[in-house]
Structure formats: structure tokens, C-alpha cells
C-alpha positions as CSV (number, residue, x, y, z in Angstrom):
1,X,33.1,-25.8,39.6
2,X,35.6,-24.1,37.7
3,X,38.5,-26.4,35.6
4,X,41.0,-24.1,37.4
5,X,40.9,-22.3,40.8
6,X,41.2,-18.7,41.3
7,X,44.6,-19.6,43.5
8,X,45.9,-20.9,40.3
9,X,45.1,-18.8,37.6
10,X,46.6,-16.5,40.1
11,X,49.8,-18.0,40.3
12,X,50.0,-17.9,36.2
13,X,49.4,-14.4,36.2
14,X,52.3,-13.7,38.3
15,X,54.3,-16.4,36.6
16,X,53.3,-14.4,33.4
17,X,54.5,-11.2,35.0
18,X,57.9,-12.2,36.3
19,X,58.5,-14.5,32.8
20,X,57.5,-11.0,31.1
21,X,60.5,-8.9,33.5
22,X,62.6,-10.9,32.4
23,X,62.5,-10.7,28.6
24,X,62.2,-6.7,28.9
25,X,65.6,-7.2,30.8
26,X,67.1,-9.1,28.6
27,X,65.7,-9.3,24.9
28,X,63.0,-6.7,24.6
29,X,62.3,-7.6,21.0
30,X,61.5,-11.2,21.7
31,X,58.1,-10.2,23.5
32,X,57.7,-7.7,20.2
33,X,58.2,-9.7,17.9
34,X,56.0,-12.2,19.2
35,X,53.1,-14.1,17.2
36,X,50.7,-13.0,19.3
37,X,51.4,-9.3,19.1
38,X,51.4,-9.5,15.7
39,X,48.2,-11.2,14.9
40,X,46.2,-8.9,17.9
41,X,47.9,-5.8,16.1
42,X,46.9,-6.7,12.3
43,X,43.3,-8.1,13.9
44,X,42.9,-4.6,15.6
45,X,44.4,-2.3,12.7
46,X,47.2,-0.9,15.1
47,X,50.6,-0.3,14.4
48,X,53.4,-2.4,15.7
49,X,56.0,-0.7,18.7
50,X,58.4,1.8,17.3
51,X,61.5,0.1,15.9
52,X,64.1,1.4,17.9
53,X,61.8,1.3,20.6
54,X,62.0,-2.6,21.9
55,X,65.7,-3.3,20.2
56,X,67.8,-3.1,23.1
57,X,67.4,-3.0,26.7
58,X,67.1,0.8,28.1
59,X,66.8,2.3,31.7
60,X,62.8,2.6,30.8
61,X,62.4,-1.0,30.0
62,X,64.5,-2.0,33.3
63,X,62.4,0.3,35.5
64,X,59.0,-1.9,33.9
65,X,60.8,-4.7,34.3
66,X,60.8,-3.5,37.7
67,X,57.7,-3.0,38.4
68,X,56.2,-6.0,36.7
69,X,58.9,-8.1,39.1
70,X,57.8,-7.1,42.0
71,X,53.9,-7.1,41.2
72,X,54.6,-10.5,40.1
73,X,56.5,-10.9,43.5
74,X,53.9,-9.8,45.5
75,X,51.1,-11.0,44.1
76,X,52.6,-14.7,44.9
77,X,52.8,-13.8,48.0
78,X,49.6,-13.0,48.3
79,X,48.5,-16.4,47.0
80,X,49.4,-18.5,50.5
81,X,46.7,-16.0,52.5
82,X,44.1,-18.4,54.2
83,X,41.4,-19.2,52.3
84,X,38.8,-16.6,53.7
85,X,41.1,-13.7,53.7
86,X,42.3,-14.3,50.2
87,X,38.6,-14.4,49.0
88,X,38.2,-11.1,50.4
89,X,42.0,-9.6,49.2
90,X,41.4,-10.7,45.3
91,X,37.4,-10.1,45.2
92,X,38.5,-6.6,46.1
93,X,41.7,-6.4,43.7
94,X,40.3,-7.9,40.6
95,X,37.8,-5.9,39.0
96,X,39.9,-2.6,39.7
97,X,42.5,-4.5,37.9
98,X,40.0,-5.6,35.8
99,X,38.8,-1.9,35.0
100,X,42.3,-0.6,34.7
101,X,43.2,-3.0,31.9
102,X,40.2,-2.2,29.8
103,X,41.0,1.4,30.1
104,X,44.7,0.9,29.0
105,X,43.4,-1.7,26.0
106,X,40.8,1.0,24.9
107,X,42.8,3.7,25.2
108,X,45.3,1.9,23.2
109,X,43.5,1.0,20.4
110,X,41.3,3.8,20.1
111,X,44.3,6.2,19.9
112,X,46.0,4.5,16.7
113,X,47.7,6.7,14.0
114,X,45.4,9.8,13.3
115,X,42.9,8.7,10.2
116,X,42.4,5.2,11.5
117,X,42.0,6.5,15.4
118,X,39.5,7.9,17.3
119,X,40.7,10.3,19.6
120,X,40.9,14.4,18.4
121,X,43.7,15.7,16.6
122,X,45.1,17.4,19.0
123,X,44.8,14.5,21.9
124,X,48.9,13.3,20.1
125,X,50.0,16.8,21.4
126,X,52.0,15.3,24.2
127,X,52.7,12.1,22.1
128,X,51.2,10.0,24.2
129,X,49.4,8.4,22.0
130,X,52.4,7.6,19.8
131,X,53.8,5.8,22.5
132,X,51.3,4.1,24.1
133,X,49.1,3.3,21.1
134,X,50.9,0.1,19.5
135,X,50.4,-3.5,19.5
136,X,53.0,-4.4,21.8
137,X,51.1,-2.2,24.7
138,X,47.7,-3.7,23.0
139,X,48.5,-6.8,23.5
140,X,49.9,-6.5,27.1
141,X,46.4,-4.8,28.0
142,X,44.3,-7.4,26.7
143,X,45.6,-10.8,27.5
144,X,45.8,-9.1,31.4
145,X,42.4,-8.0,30.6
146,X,41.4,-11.5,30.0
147,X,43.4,-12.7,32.9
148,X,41.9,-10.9,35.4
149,X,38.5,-11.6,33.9
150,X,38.7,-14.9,34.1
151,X,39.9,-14.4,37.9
152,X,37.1,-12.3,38.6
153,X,34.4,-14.9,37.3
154,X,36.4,-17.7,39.0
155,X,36.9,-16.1,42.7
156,X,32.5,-15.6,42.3
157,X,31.9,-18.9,41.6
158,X,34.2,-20.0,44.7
159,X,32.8,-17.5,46.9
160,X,29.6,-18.8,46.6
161,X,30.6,-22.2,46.8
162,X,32.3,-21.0,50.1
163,X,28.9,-19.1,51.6
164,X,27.3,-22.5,50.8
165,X,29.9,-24.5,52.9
166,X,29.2,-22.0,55.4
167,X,26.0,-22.5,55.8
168,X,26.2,-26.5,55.7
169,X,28.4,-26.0,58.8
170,X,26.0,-23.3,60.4
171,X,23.1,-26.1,60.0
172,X,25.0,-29.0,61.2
173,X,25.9,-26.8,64.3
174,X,22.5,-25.9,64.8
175,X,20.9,-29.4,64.5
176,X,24.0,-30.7,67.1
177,X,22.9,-28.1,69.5
């Protein structure tokens, strides 16, 4: 048994999302200028967010404010489903989650500053790389990453445990009849 349930790591996440909207509304630099950003960047040899970049609130930090809301929103919603149909709605949502985290955390730290990183020269063309390539966005990947890890392990283990159930009721039911 797992020392939390899916239900509630869940519930973090999307507290974690909507705590998150709220600091890109209002003071941006408090998330990059946070400990944890820090350390993960130095750890991982990646530069820190661009300055001017996290300073003040800017239309592009309200629209991913935005979105992070309302997938924070929504995904506590989706926490009250019965029992069975949740099972089935985050065993289907967490490894694509799961997959799309990895690729933005890779991405990220493979495209650091041109000596250190690994992608080709000519891969910053768009500067992409530039922008996306930082601890701040490093950071966001991987502790989500771990998140939905951990959520994917935990919603196995209770989906087992509820095919087992299951099949304790199908047996009683049998021996009744």
C-alpha cells in the first residue's frame, strides 16, 4: 500500500499548479529565484532564466498563468470521478504526462548554452533553445516529472489492489450462488 493515494498526490499536483499561477501573476521572480531552481540549475550545469525575463509580470506570463489555472482547475475536478472511472481517466493521463515532461526536461537540459549543450549549432536558429533551455523551465519539467511518476507507480499499485477486490467479490458471489 502506498503512504499516499493516487487521489491525493493528485490533489497536490493541482494545488502545486494553481499555487504556481499565481506567483507568475503576481511576483514572477519569486518562483526564479527560488532555492530549488537554483540548486537543480548549478547541479545540471544550466543557466538561470534570462534576467529581464521573470522581473515583472508580462501578457506571456499571464497567458501561463492561464493555462496552469485552469489545468489545475480541471484536474481537481477530475479528482471527485467514482473510483472505477478515475482509475481508468489518470491510468490513461499519466504516463502521456509522464512522457511529455521527460521530453521538456531533456530537451531543456540538453539544449544549454552552445559548448556545454548538446544539440547542433544551428538547432538555436529560432532561439528556442535560449528560451526554453534555463533552470527556471528545468526545474518546472522535473519536479512535474517526478509528480506524475510517482502518480503513475501509485494508480498501478491501486489498480491491482482494486482487480483483487474484484475478484474477492466475484468469489463470494459465486460461493453464495
Amino acid at each position: 500500500m502506498a503512504i499516499l493515494s493516487a487521489t491525493t498526490l493528485l490533489r497536490a499536483i493541482s494545488l502545486f499548479h494553481l499555487t504556481c499561477a499565481y506567483y507568475l501573476l503576481n511576483s514572477p521572480t519569486k518562483l526564479a529565484d527560488h532555492n530549488l531552481v537554483f540548486i537543480l540549475g548549478a547541479s545540471m550545469d544550466i543557466p538561470g532564466p534570462l534576467d529581464s525575463s521573470l522581473s515583472l509580470p508580462s501578457p506571456a506570463l499571464a497567458l501561463a498563468a492561464s493555462f496552469l489555472a485552469i489545468l489545475g482547475v480541471s484536474d481537481l475536478a477530475a479528482t471527485g470521478l467514482p473510483e472505477e472511472i478515475a482509475s481508468y481517466y489518470w491510468s490513461s493521463q499519466a504516463p502521456i504526462r509522464l512522457v511529455g515532461f521527460f521530453g521538456i526536461t531533456g530537451f531543456s537540459y540538453l539544449g544549454k548554452v552552445e559548448p556545454k549543450g548538446v544539440l547542433p549549432k544551428g538547432a538555436n536558429r529560432l532561439g528556442v533553445s535560449g528560451l526554453v533551455c534555463n533552470s527556471f523551465t528545468f526545474t518546472w519539467g522535473f519536479v512535474e516529472m517526478l509528480g506524475w511518476f510517482w502518480i503513475f507507480v501509485t494508480l498501478r499499485e491501486e489498480r491491482r489492489e482494486m482487480m483483487a477486490r474484484k475478484e474477492l467479490r466475484r468469489k463470494a458471489e459465486e460461493e453464495r450462488l
